[in-house]
C-alpha positions in Angstrom: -16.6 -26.5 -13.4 -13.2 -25.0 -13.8 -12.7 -22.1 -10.8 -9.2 -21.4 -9.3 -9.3 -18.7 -6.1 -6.0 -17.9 -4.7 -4.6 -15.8 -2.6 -0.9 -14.9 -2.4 2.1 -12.5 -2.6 3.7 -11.2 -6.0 7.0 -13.2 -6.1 8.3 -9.9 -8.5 6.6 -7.3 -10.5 4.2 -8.7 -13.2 5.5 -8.8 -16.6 3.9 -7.7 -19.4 4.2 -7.7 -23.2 1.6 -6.4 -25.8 0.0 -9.0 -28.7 0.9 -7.8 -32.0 -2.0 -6.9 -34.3 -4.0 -4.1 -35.7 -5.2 -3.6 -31.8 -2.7 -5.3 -29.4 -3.7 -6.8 -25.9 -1.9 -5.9 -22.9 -1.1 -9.6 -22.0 0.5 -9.9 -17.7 2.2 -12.6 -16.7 3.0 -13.0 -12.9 3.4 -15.8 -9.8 1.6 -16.1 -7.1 3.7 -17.3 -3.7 0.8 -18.9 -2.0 1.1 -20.8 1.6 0.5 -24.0 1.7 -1.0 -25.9 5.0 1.3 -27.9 6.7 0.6 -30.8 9.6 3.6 -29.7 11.3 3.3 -27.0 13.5 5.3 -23.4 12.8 6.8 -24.7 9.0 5.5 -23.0 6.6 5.8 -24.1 2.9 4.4 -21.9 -0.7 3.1 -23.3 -4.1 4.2 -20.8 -7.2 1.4 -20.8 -9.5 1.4 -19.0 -12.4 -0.9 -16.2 -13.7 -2.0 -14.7 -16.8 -4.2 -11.6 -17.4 -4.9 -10.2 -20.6 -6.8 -6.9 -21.9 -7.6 -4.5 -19.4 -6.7 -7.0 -16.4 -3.3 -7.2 -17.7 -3.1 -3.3 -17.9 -4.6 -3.3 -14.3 -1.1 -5.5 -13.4 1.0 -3.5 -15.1 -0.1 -0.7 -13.1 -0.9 -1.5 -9.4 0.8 -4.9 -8.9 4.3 -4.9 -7.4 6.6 -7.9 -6.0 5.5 -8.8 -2.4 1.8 -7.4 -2.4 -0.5 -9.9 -1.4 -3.4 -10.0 -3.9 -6.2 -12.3 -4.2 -7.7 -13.5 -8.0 -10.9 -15.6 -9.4 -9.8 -17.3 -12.8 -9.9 -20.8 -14.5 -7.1 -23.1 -14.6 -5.7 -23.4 -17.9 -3.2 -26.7 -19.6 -1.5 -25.3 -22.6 1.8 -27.6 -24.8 4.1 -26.3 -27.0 7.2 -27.6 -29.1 10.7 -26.2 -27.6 13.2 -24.9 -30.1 14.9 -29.0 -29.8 11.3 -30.2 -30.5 10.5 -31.6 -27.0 6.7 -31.3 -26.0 6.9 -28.7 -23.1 3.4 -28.6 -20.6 2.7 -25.9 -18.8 -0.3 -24.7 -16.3 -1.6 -21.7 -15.3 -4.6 -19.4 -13.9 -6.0 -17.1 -16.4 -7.0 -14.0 -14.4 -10.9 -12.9 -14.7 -11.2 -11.0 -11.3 -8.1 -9.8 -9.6 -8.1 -7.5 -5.7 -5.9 -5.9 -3.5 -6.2 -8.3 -0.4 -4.0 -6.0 1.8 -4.3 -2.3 2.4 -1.5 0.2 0.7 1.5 0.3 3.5 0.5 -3.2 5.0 3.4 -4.8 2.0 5.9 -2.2 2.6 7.8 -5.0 5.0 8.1 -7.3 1.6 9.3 -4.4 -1.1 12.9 -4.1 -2.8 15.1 -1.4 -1.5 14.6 0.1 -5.5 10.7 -0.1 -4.9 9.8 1.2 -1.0 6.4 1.9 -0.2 5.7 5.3 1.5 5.9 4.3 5.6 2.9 3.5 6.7 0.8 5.6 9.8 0.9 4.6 13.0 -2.1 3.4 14.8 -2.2 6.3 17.1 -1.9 8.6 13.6 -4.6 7.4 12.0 -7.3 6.7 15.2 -8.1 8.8 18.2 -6.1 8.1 21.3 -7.6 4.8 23.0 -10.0 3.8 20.9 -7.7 1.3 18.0 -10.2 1.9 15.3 -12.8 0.2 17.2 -16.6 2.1 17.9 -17.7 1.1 21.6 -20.6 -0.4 21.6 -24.3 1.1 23.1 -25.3 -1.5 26.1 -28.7 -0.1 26.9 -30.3 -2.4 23.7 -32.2 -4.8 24.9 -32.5 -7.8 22.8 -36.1 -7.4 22.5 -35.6 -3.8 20.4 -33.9 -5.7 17.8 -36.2 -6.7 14.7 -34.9 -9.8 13.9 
């Protein structure tokens, strides 16, 4: 079985070029800083993994994705070689994207964008709930256990 899930933050904006061909394929490349778990506490430390998304994925990228979201994807790990232009074998590895999801909501990143890329401030808590009540509902006491149908 072959299944990579990672969550991480944009390291920059993903790049994307376009296969050439009768119908060319938007093809994304972009790096995923994700933390790694340390045994010492308050250090952190981040693996850079590489990811590729192609098609409509890669458009997807192009579009929504930009350097310090934090983004979670499903894909499969992939081992590709090449030949460099001095003929030295050259490995690389890499996650080829086949779900990719916002794992933040829309202001949360704003603390991790580029003064050329700021995101629009986010609301305050006290803009976007009613006075007191910090999103949460309160919750109705009176049930008993026994009116529960499970």
């Amino acid at each position: 079985m072959n299944k990579v899930i990672l969550m991480g933050r944009l390291t920059r904006d993903p790049e994307v070029r376009y296969s050439q061909g009768a119908e060319p394929v938007a093809v994304a490349r972009y790096t995923l800083a994700v933390n790694r778990r340390t045994r010492r506490q308050g250090e952190q430390d981040a693996d850079f993994i590489g990811c590729v998304a192609f098609g409509k994925a890669g458009e997807f990228a192009e579009k929504y994705f930009r350097k310090g979201q934090l983004v979670a994807v499903v894909g499969r790990l992939q081992v590709r070689s090449w030949d460099d232009s001095q003929g030295v074998k050259r490995w690389t590895t890499e996650v080829v994207i086949e779900e990719q999801h916002f794992a933040e909501s829309k202001g949360a990143s704003a603390e991790y964008q580029t003064p050329d890329r700021q995101a629009a401030p986010a609301k305050s808590q006290s803009q976007n709930t009613p006075a007191g009540n910090d999103g949460f509902y309160p919750i109705d006491t009176s049930i008993e256990d026994d009116d529960l149908p499970f």
